[in-house]
C-alpha positions, 0 to 999 in steps of 0.5 A: 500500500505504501508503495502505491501511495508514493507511485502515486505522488510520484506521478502527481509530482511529476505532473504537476511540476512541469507547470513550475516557473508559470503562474499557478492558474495556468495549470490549476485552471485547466485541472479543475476545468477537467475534474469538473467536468469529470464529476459532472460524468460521474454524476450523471452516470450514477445518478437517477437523473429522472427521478432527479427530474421529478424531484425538482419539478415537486420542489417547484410545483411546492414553492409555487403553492406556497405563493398561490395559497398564501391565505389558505394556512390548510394549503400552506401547510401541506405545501410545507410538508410537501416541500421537505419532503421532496427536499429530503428526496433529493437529497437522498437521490444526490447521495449515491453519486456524492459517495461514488465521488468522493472515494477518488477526490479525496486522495486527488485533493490531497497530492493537489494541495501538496503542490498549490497548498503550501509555500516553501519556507521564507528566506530569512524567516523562521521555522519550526521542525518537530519530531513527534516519537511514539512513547513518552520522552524520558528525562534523561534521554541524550537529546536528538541532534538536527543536522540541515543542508547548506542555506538552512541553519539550526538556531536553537537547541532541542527543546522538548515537550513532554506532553505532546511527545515531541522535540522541537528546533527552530531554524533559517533559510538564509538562502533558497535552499533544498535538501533533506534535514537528518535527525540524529537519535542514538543508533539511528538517522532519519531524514526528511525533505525541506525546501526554502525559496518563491514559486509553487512545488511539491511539498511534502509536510511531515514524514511518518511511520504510519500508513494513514500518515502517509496519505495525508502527508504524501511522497516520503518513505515511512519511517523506519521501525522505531521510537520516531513516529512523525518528522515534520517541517511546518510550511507557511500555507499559500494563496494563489494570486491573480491580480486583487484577488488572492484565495487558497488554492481550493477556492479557485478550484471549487469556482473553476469545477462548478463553473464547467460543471454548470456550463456543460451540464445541459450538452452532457444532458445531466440535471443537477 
């Protein structure tokens, strides 16, 4: 499983980065277009669209009601009455293709947000890396070492936090650098990714000992069998920028899909 998982994100990866250097919604845009349409396919080929239809048409004939019996409370209430139930109707109608959609938009949505979702590390600001282990820290354990690549130094010695199981560094890009930091911890050197610098790439934010882990947090091995259980750089999230506006990625994507969606509805013959 965790071999797929990081065939997967190698593809994304790959993919994605071939838009690097080039304003995000170049390839954002088109991408959503695409899903959207896509879900707009995948809506209409495991949906009841007649029973869709009727369901809408009930809904109207009860607003309708609604306006033409508006002295009449008998009517007004039936009409009410009606009108949550076909609501409730629809919804169920709409809940088959919801499921068969999400099953493959979920793991989608996560290798796009590793590419549009976070900014490198700022040149000259501050960041933290956290090493979260599996079992509680003794007091008298050695403290683990933090080793970064070139550009990126370690200001601060270890400071632990007992509650959470975790130690922490702060450190600085003091230029646009990448490479892997490596933990150092008795018997034992664990690395993980850090990137430093401007545009949008392919991040991964922490590396983890745990399949789940590894869904969310895409791209990396697993660790090792051991007392690590996660290593993770916090990334400053990013936006997406186009002229005065500026939204997280999911914003524009969630726009751009339901705008193709809509648009192409009627020639594909799907009712929403």
């Amino acid at each position: 499983m965790g071999a797929l998982l990081n065939l997967l994100s190698a593809l994304a990866e790959n993919v994605l980065s071939l838009s690097r250097g080039f304003h995000p919604l170049v390839s954002l845009g088109p991408i959503s277009a695409l899903i959207g349409i896509a879900m707009l396919w995948v809506f209409g080929r495991f949906s009841n669209q007649a029973a869709i239809r009727r369901a809408k048409a009930l809904l109207q004939a009860h607003l309708y009601e609604l306006r033409l019996f508006a002295d009449e409370p008998s009517l007004i209430w039936r009409a009410q009455k009606g009108l949550l139930l076909s609501n409730a109707r629809y919804l169920g109608l709409m809940l088959k293709p919801a499921v068969v959609l999400t099953i493959p938009m979920i793991p989608l949505l996560v290798q796009l947000d590793s590419f549009y979702g976070r900014a490198p590390l700022v040149v000259g600001e501050p960041a933290i890396v956290s090493v979260t282990l599996k079992s509680p820290i003794p007091l008298d354990s050695p403290a683990p070492g933090l080793q970064t690549p070139p550009g990126i130094r370690v200001e601060t010695p270890a400071v632990r936090v007992l509650r959470d199981r975790q130690i922490l560094w702060r450190i600085r890009p003091g230029q646009e650098a990448s490479g892997a930091i490596r933990v150092v911890l008795p018997g034992a050197l664990l690395e993980k990714t850090v990137a430093a610098g401007t545009g949008f790439r392919y991040l991964s934010a922490a590396r983890t000992a745990s399949l789940g882990g590894l869904f969310w947090s895409p791209r990396e091995k697993l660790l090792p069998a051991g007392s690590v259980e996660r290593i993770e750089v916090r990334y400053p999230p990013a936006e997406v920028r186009w002229g005065p506006l500026s939204f997280h990625w999911l914003v524009w994507f969630l726009v751009i899909s339901m705008a193709a969606a809509w648009l192409l509805k009627g020639r594909l013959g799907v009712t929403l």
